[in-house]
C-alpha positions as CSV (number, residue, x, y, z in Angstrom):
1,X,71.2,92.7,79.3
2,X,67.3,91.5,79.6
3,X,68.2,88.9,82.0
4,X,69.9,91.8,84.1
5,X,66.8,94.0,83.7
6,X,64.1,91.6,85.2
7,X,66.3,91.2,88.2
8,X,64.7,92.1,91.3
9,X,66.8,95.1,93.2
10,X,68.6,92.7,95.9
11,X,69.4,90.9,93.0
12,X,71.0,93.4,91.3
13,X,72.9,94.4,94.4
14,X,74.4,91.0,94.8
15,X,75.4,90.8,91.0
16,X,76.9,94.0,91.2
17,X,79.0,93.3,94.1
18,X,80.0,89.8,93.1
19,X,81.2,91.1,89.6
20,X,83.4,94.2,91.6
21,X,84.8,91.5,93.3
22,X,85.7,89.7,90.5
23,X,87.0,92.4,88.8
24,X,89.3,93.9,91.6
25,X,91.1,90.2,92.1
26,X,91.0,90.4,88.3
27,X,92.5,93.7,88.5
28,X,95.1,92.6,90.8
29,X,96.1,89.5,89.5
30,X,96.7,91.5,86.3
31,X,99.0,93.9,88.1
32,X,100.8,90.9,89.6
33,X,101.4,90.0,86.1
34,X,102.5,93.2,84.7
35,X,105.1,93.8,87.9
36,X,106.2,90.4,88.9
37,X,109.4,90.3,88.1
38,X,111.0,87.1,86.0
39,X,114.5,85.8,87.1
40,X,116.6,84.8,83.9
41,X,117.0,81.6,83.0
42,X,120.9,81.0,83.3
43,X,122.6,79.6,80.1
44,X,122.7,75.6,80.3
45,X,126.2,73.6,81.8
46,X,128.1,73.8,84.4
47,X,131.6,75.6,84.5
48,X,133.6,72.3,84.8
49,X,132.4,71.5,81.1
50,X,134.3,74.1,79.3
51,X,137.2,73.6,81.6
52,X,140.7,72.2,80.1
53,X,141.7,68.5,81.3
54,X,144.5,70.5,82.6
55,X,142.4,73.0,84.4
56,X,140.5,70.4,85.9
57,X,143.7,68.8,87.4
58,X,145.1,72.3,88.6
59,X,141.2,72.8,90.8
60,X,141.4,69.6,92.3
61,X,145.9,69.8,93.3
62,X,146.6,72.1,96.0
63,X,145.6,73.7,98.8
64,X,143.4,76.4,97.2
65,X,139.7,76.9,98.9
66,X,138.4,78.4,96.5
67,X,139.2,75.9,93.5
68,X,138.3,73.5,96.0
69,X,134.9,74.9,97.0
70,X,134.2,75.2,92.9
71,X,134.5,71.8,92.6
72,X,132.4,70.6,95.5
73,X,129.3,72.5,93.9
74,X,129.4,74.0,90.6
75,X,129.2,77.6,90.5
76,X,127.0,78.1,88.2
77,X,124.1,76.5,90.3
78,X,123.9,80.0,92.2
79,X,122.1,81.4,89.3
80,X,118.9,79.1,90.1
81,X,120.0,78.7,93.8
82,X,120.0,82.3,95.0
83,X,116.4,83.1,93.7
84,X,115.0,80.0,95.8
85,X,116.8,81.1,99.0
86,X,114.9,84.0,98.2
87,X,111.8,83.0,98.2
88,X,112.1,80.1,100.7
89,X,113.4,83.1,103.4
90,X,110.4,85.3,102.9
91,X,108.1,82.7,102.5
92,X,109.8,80.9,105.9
93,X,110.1,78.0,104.8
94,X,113.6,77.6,106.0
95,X,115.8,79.8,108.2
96,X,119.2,81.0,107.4
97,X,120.9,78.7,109.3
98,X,119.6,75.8,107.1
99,X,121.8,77.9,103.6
100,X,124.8,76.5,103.0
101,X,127.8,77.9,104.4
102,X,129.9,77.8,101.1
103,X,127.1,79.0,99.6
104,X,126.8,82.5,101.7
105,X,130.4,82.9,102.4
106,X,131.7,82.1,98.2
107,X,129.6,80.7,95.8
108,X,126.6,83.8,96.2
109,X,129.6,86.0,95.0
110,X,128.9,84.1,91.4
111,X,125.8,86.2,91.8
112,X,127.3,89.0,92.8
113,X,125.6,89.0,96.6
114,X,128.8,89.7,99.3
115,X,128.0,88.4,102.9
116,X,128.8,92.0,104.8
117,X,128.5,91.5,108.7
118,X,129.3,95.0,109.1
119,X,126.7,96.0,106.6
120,X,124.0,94.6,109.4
121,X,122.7,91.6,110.7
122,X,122.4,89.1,107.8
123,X,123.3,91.9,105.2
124,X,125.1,91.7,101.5
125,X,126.9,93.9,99.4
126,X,125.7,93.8,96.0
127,X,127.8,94.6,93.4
128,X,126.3,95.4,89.7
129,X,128.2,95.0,86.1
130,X,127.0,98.2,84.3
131,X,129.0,98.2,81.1
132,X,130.8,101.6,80.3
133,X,129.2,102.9,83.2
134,X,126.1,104.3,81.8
135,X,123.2,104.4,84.4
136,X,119.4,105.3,83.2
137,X,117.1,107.5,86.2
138,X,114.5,104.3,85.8
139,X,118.0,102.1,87.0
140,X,118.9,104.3,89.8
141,X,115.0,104.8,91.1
142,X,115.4,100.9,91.7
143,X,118.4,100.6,93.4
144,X,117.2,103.6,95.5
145,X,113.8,101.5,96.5
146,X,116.0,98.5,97.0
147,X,118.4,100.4,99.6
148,X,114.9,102.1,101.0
149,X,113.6,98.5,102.2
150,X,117.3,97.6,103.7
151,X,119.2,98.9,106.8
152,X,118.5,102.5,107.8
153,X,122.2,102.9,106.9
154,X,122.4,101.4,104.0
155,X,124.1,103.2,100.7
156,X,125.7,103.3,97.3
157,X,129.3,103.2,96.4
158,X,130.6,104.5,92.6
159,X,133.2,101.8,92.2
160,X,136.4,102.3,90.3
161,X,135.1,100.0,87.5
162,X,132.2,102.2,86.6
163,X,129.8,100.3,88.2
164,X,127.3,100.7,91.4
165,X,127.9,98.4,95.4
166,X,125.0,98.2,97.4
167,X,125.2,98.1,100.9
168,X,123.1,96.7,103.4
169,X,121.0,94.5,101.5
170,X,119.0,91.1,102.4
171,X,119.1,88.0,100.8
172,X,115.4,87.6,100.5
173,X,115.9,90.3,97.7
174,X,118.1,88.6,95.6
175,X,115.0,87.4,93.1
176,X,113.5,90.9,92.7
177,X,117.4,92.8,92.2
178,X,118.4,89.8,89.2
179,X,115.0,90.2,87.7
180,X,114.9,93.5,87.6
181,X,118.3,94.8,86.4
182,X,117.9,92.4,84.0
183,X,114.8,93.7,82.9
184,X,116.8,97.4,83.0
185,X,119.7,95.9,81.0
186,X,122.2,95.8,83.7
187,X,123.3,92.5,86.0
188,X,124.9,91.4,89.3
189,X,125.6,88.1,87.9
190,X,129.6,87.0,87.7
191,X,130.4,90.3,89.3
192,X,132.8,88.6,92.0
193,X,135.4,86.2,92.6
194,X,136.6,84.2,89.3
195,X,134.9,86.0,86.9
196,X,135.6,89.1,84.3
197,X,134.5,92.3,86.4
198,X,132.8,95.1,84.8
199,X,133.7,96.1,81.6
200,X,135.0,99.8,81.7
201,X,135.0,102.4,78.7
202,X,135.5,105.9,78.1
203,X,132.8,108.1,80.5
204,X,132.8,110.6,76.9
205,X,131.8,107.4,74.8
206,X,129.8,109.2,71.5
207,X,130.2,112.8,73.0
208,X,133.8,113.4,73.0
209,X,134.7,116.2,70.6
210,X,138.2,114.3,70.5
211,X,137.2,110.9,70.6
212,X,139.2,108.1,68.2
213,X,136.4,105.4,69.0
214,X,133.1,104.8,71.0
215,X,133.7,102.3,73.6
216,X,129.8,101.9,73.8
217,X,129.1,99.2,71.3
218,X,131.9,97.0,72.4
219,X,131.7,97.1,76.0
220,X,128.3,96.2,75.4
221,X,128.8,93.2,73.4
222,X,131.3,92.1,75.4
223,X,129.5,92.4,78.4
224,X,126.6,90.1,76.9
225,X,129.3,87.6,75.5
226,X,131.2,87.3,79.1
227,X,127.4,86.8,81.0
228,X,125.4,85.1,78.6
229,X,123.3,87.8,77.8
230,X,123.1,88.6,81.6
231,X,121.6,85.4,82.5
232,X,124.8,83.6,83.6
233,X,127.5,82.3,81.4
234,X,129.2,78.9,82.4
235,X,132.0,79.6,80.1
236,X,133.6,82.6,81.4
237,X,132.6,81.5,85.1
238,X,135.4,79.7,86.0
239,X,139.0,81.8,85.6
240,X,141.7,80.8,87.8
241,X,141.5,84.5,89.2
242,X,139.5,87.4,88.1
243,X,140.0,89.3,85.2
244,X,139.3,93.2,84.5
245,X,139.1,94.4,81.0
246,X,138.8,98.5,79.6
247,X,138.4,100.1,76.9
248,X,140.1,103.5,76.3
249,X,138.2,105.5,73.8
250,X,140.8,108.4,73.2
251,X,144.6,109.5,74.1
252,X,143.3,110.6,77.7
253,X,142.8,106.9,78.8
254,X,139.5,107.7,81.0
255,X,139.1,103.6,81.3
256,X,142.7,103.1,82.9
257,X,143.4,100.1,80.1
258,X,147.3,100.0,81.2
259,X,146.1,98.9,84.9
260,X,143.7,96.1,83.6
261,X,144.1,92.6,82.7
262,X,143.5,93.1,79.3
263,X,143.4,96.5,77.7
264,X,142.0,98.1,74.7
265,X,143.9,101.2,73.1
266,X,142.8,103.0,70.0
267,X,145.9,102.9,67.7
268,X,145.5,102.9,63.5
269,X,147.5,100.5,61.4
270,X,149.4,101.3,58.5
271,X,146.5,102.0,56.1
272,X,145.1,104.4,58.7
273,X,142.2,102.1,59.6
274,X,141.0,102.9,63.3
275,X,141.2,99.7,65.5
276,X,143.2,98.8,69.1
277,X,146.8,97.9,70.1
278,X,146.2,95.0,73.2
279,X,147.6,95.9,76.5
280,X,148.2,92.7,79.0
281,X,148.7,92.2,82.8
282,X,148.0,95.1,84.3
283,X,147.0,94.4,88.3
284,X,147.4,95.1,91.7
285,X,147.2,93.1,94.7
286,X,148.9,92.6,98.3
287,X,152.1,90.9,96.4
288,X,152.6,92.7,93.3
289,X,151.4,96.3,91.3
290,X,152.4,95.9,87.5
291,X,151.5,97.9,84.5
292,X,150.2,96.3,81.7
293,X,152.4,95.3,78.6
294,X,151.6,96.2,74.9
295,X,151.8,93.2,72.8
296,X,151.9,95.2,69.3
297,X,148.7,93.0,68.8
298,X,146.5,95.4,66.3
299,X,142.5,94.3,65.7
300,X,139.8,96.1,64.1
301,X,136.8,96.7,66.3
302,X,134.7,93.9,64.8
303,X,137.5,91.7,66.1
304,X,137.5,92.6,69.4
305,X,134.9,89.9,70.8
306,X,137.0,87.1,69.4
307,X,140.4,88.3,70.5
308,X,139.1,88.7,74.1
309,X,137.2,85.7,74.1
310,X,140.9,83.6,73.0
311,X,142.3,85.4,75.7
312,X,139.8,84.8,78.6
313,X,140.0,81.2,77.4
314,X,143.4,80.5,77.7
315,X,143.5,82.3,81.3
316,X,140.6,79.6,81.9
317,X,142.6,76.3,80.4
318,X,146.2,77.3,81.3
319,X,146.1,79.8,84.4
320,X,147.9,78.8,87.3
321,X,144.8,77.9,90.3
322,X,147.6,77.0,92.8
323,X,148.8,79.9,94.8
324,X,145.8,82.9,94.5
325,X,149.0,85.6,94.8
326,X,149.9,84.3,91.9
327,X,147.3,83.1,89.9
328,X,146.6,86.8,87.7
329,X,147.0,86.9,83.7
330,X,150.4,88.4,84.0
331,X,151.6,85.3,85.4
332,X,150.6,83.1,82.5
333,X,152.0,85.7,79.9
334,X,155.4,85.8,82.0
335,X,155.2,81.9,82.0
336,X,154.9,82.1,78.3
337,X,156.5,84.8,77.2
338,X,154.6,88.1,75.4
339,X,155.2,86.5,72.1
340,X,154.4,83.1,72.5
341,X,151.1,84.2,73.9
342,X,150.2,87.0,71.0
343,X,151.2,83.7,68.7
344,X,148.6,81.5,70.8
345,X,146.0,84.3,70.8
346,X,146.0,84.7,67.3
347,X,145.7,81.1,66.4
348,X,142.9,80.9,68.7
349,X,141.5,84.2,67.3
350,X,141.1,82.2,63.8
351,X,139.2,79.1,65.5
352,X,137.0,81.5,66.5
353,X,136.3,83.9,63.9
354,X,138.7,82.4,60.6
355,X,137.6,85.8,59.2
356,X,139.5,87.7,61.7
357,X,142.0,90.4,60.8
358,X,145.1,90.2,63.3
359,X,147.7,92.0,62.5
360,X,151.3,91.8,64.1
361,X,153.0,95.1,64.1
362,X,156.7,96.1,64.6
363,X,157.8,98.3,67.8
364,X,156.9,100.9,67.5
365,X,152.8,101.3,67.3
366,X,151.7,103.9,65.9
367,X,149.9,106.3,68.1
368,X,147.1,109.4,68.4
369,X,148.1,112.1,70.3
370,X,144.8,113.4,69.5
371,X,141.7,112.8,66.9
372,X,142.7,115.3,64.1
373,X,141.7,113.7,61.1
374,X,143.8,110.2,62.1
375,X,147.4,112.6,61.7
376,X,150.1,110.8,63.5
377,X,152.6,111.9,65.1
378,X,155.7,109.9,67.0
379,X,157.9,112.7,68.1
380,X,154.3,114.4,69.7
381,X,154.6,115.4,73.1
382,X,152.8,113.9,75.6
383,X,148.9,114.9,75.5
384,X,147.7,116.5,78.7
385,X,145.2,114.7,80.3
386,X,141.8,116.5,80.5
387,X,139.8,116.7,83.5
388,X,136.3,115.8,82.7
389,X,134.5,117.4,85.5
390,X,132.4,120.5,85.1
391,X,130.9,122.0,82.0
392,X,132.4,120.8,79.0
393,X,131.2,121.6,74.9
394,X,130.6,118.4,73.4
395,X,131.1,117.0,69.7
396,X,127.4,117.7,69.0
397,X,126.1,121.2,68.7
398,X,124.3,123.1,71.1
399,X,125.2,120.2,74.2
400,X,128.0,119.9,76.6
401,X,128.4,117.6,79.8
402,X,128.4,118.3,83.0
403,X,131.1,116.6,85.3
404,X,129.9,116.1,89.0
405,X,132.2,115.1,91.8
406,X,131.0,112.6,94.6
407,X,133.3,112.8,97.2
408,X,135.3,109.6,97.4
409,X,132.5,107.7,95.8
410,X,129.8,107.4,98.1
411,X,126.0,108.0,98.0
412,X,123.0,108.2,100.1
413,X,119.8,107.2,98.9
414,X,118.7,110.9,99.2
415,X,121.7,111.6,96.7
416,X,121.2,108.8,94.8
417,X,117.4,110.2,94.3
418,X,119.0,113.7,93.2
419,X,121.6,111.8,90.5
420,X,118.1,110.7,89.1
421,X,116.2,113.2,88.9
422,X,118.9,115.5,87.4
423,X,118.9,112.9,84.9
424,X,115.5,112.5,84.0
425,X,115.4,116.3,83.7
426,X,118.9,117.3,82.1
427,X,120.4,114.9,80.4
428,X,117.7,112.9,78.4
429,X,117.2,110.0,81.6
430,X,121.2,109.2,81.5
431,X,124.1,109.7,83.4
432,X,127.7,108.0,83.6
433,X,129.9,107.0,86.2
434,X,133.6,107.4,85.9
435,X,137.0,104.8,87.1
436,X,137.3,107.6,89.5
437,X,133.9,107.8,91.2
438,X,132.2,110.6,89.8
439,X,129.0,111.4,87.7
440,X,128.6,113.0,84.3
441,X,125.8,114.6,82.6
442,X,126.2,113.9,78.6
443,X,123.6,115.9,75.7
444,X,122.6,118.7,78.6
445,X,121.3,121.4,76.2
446,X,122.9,124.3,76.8
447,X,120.4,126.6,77.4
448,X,119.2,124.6,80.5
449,X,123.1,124.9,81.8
450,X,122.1,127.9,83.7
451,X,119.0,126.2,85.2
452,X,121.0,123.3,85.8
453,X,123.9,124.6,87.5
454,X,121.3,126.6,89.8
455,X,119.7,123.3,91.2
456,X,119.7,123.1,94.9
457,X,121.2,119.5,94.9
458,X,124.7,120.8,93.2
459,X,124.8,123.5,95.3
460,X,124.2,123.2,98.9
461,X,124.9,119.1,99.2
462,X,128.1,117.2,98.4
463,X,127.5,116.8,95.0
464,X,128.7,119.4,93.3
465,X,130.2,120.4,89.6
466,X,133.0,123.2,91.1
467,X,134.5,121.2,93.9
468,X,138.1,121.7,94.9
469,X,141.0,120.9,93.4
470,X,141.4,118.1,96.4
471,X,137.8,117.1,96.7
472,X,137.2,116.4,92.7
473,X,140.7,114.0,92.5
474,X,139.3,111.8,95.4
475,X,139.7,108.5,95.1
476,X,138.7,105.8,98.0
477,X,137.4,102.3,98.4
478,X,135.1,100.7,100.8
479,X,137.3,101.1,104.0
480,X,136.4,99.6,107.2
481,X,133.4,100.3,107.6
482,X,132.1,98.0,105.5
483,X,134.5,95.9,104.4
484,X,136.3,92.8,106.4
485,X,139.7,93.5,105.1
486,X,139.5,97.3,105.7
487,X,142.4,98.1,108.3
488,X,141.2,101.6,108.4
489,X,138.1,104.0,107.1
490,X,138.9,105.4,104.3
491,X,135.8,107.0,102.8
492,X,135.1,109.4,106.1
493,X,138.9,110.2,106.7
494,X,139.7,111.1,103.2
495,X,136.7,113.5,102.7
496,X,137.6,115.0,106.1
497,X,141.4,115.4,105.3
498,X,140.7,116.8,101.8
499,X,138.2,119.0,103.5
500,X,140.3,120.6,106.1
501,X,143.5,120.8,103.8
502,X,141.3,122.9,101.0
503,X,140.7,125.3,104.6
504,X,144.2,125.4,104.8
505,X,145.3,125.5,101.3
506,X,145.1,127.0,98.3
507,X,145.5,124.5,96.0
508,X,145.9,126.1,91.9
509,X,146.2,122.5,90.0
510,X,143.9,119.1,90.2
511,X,145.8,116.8,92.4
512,X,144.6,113.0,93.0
513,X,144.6,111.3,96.2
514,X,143.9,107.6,96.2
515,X,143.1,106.2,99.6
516,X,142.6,102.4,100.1
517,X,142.1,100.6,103.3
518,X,144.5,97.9,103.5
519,X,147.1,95.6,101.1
520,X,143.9,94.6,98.6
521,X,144.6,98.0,97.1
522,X,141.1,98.3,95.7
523,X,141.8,102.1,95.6
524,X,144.9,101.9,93.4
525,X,146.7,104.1,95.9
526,X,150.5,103.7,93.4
527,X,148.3,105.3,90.3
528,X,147.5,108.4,92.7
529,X,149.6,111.6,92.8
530,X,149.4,111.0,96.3
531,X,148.6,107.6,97.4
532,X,147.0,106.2,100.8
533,X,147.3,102.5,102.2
534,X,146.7,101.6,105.4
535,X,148.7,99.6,107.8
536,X,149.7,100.0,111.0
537,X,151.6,103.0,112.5
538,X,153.1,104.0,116.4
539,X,153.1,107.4,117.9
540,X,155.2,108.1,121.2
541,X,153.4,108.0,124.6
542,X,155.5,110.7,127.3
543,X,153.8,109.1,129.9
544,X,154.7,105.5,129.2
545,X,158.0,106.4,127.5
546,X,157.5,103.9,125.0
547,X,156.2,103.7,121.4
548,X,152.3,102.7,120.9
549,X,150.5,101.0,118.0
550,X,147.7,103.3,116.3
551,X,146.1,103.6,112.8
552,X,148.4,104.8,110.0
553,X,149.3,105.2,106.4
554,X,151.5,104.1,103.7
555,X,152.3,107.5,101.4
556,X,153.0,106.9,98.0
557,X,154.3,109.8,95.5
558,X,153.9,110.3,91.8
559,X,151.4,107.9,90.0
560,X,150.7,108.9,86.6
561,X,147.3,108.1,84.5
562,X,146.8,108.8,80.7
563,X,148.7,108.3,77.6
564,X,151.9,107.2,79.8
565,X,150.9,105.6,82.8
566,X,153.2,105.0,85.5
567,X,153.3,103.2,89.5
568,X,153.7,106.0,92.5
569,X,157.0,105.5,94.7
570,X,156.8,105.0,98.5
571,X,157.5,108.2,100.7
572,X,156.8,107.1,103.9
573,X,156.0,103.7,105.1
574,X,154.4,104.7,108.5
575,X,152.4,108.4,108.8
576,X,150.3,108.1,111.9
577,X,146.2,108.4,110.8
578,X,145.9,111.2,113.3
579,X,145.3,115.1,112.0
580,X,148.7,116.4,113.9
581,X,150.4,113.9,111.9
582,X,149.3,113.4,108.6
583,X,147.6,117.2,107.6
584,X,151.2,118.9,108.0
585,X,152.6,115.9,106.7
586,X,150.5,116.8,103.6
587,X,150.4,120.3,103.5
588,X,154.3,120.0,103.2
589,X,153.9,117.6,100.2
590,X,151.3,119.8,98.5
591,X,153.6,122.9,98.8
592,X,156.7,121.1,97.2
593,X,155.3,119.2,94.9
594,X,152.0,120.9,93.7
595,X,152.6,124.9,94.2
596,X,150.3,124.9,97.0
597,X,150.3,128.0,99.4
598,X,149.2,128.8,102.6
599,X,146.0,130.5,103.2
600,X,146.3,133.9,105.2
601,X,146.7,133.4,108.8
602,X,148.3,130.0,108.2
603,X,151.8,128.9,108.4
604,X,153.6,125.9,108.4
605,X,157.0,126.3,110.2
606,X,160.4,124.3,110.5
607,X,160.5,123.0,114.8
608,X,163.2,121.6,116.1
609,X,162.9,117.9,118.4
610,X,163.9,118.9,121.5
611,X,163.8,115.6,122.7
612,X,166.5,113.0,121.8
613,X,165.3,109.7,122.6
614,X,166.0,108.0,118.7
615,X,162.4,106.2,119.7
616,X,160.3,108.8,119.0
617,X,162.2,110.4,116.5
618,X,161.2,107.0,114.5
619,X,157.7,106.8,115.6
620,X,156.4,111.1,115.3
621,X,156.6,113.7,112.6
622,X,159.5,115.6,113.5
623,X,159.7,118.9,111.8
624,X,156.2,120.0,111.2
625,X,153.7,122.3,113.1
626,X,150.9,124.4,112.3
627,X,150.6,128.0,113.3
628,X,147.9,130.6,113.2
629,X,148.4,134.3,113.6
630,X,151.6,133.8,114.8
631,X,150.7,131.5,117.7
632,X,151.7,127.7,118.0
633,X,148.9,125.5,117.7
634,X,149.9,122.3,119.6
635,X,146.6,120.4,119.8
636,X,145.7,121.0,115.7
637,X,142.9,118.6,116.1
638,X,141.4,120.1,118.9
639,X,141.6,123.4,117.0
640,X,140.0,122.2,113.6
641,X,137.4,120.8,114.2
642,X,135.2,119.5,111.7
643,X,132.0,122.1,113.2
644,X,134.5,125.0,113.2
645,X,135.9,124.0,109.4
646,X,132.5,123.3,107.9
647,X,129.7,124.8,110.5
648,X,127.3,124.1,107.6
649,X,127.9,120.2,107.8
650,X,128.3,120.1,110.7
């Protein structure tokens, strides 16, 4: 202090501006510290070391690509890989030319980045594991800054595994997206390909006034056992196909566990202990839709980690990795046989955990038809299952949730920003995404339901908690737009059609449709009262007298979800995508099938094909037309127009 006393006043000067300057680059060196984001450090070994002998013979026999490509270059060597492409691109040190080719088009899928030419120039989908589908507001402010430095069109999809896909991202983000959901206790790591997707659970986990068990807890530790911790687990990494697990938390079956892999029902055994019944198999795919098969396999919850773990590694050691059609867990249990491979589960359980409580039980299990102090029931009839949208009274007092619908799925970033901040304000910073693409609210106190239901974003956007009975059972996947395999859109045409049909329609129950863009069948169209698939379809041309290709559907009837789940039937293998085709095509299923009626002024009337060429009675919808006030309405897509339906939207 003396020494800077008898310092002349230039001297002082100087000082003063050399220690600023040494204080702002301390300043920011410190903020680079404190926001720098850290990429964890993957769990050591590659996935060929926990592989079988006989799995390693089955990658290398064949003709598959993908076994092929895993055993040119490990997996597992993405972890580290995809944060140095990151830095290398923005730092230029190499262009994108110079990456790998497997790399971009397969192995980046290990960290959950998807090369998405149609998402832009250069562009991935990300795809995020967010166990049970709980989502904080700091989680969805990042994703929303991430989308923000992307394409201008670049959005969020609510998958139906509960989790979040990010469109139009660049590669050069890859290190900042692992770090960070890391740090926010979320990953994109082993999301794709080979790998166990998202774990799902019940959307009501902890809140559910008729809950038998919280999902919460489990999906999360099996989350952290199948990724390491979220740093990247060789020993899961490597499945001969991929494998999705649920967890059903009540009768109601929000997590879909008979259409997964392996699923988790609640069941009690025979001393009234609460635990889960294993259901195996369930899939779909361009070849095969199957519902999965209880094994009358009962563990308590403590148990749960081991049993899953012996079942993910025999998949891993004894899966077939020839054919990819045929390469799903139901194929290894058929091969086997369901007892064979509850007897190989259990003796794996007990290498495992030798404290573990297997227990085999006779046909048939006992069930809940609801939580009512553990009563059972056999002869109970089936349990109706709820619809968790809107404004329901939760177990604890004073709170309910509030169910909002997302039409088929999709978010922009302006939405996305809403979800959050109705979070942070409502619902204590959390919100939860649901199998079929929707948001909940849980612990929103009730005396801020009023002020809640009020805000601006659930009433004059999309988003809102009293959509229609079409609207609030919409169910789509990616669709065209994005994705290479997508023979049609999906997410556009089913929020139109639903749209115009609630116009035309009054529509008194829930009803589901499940739209999905081509044979994949990511939007499980057979589980949907009504289903969509898209294909190919012809309409007849007067002029050329001849049939011509255009854009259709596949209609399936009569999926059921809940405590008996069961696979739609096919009604019509060829409705053309067009709206004089499919909406009276629709409004004549609604009407028969779920007491829909008419709105005034609307009429759908019985015409008879004058024409009698057998062509076009193959290739058009013969019997349906729409009138209004009386008046035939040839051109029904020239009439309803999306400005005229929805002049607000428009």
């Amino acid at each position: 202090l003396c020494w800077v006393q008898a310092m002349t006043s230039r001297s002082k000067r100087t000082f003063k501006g050399v220690t600023s300057l040494l204080v702002t680059l301390c300043s920011w060196q410190a903020l680079n510290w404190c926001f720098s984001v850290v990429v964890p450090k993957p769990m050591p070994g590659k996935t060929v070391d926990f592989l079988s002998d006989e799995a390693k013979d089955r990658m290398l026999e064949g003709k598959n690509k993908f076994e092929k490509a895993k055993a040119e270059k490990d997996p597992a060597l993405i972890w580290t890989d995809v944060s140095e492409y990151a830095r290398d691109l923005r730092e230029g040190k190499y262009g994108w030319d110079e990456i790998d080719a497997s790399d971009i088009n397969v192995r980046l899928k290990w960290a959950g980045f998807f090369i998405r030419p149609k998402d832009g120039d250069q562009r991935f989908m990300v795809r995020t594991k967010i166990p049970n589908g709980i989502v904080t507001s700091d989680l969805l402010d990042f994703l929303a800054e991430q989308l923000e430095a992307g394409e201008d069109s670049a959005c969020i999809d609510i998958t139906t595994r509960q989790n979040f896909q990010l469109r139009g991202i660049r590669l050069d983000q890859a290190d900042t997206i692992i770090g960070r959901l890391y740090d926010l206790g979320v990953t994109s790591l082993m999301s794709g390909l080979d790998n166990v997707r998202n774990i799902v659970g019940s959307p009501l986990a902890g809140i559910d006034p008729e809950e038998i068990i919280d999902t919460r807890p489990i999906a999360h530790e099996l989350n952290e056992m199948i990724t390491g911790s979220r740093t990247g687990n060789p020993k899961y990494a490597n499945l001969p196909r991929k494998a999705n697990i649920a967890i059903s938390g009540s009768t109601d079956d929000f997590a879909h566990t008979g259409f997964n892999d392996i699923g988790l029902r609640p069941v009690v055994n025979k001393e009234g202990e609460v635990g889960f019944n294993f259901e195996i198999g369930g899939f779909f795919s361009a070849k095969r839709n199957a519902i999965s098969v209880p094994i009358d396999l009962w563990i308590p919850p403590s148990d749960a980690p081991a049993a899953v773990e012996a079942m993910l590694t025999l998949f891993r050691d004894h899966g077939e990795r020839g054919d990819r059609a045929k390469t799903r867990l139901m194929y290894l249990v058929e091969s086997w046989g369901a007892d064979a491979f509850k007897d190989k589960v259990v003796e794996r359980m007990k290498e495992i955990k030798p404290d573990c409580r297997p227990e085999l039980a006779a046909l048939p299990m006992p069930r809940l038809p609801k939580f009512q102090g553990l009563e059972q029931s056999e002869k109970s009839a089936p349990i109706q299952r709820r619809d968790v949208l809107g404004v329901h009274s939760q177990k604890q007092e004073g709170k309910s949730w509030v169910g909002v619908s997302v039409p088929a799925g999709r978010l922009s970033i302006e939405e996305l920003r809403h979800v959050s901040r109705l979070a942070r304000e409502y619902s204590g910073g959390e919100a939860r995404l649901t199998v079929e693409q929707n948001v909940l609210f849980p612990n929103v106190a009730n005396d801020q339901l009023e002020r809640m239901l009020d805000d601006p974003a659930l009433k004059l956007g999309r988003l809102q908690v009293g959509a229609g009975n079409l609207v609030r059972g919409l169910v789509s996947c990616t669709g065209s737009q994005y994705c290479p395999f997508g023979i049609i859109d999906t997410k556009d045409t089913s929020e139109r059609t639903t749209k115009i049909l609630e116009n035309l329609l009054d529509m008194p129950d829930l009803v589901r449709f499940h739209w999905t863009g081509c044979p994949n069948q990511c939007g499980v169209p057979a589980i949907g009262d009504i289903g969509f698939l898209g294909g190919p379809a012809k309409i007849w041309d007067e002029e050329k007298q001849k049939a011509m290709a255009t854009s259709g559907v596949r209609v399936y009837l009569g999926g059921k979800i809940g405590e008996h789940p069961e696979l739609g039937t096919l009604e019509d293998k060829s409705v053309p995508l067009l709206d004089e085709y499919l909406i009276p095509h629709l409004c004549k299923l609604l009407i028969e099938r779920h007491n829909a009626k008419m709105k005034p002024g609307y009429e759908l009337v019985e015409t008879e094909d004058a024409d009698t060429n057998p062509k076009k009675k193959k290739v058009t919808l013969k019997e349906l037309m729409i009138t209004h006030e009386g008046s035939e309405l040839k051109d029904f897509e020239a009439y309803n127009t999306w400005q005229q339906l929805h002049p607000a939207m428009a």
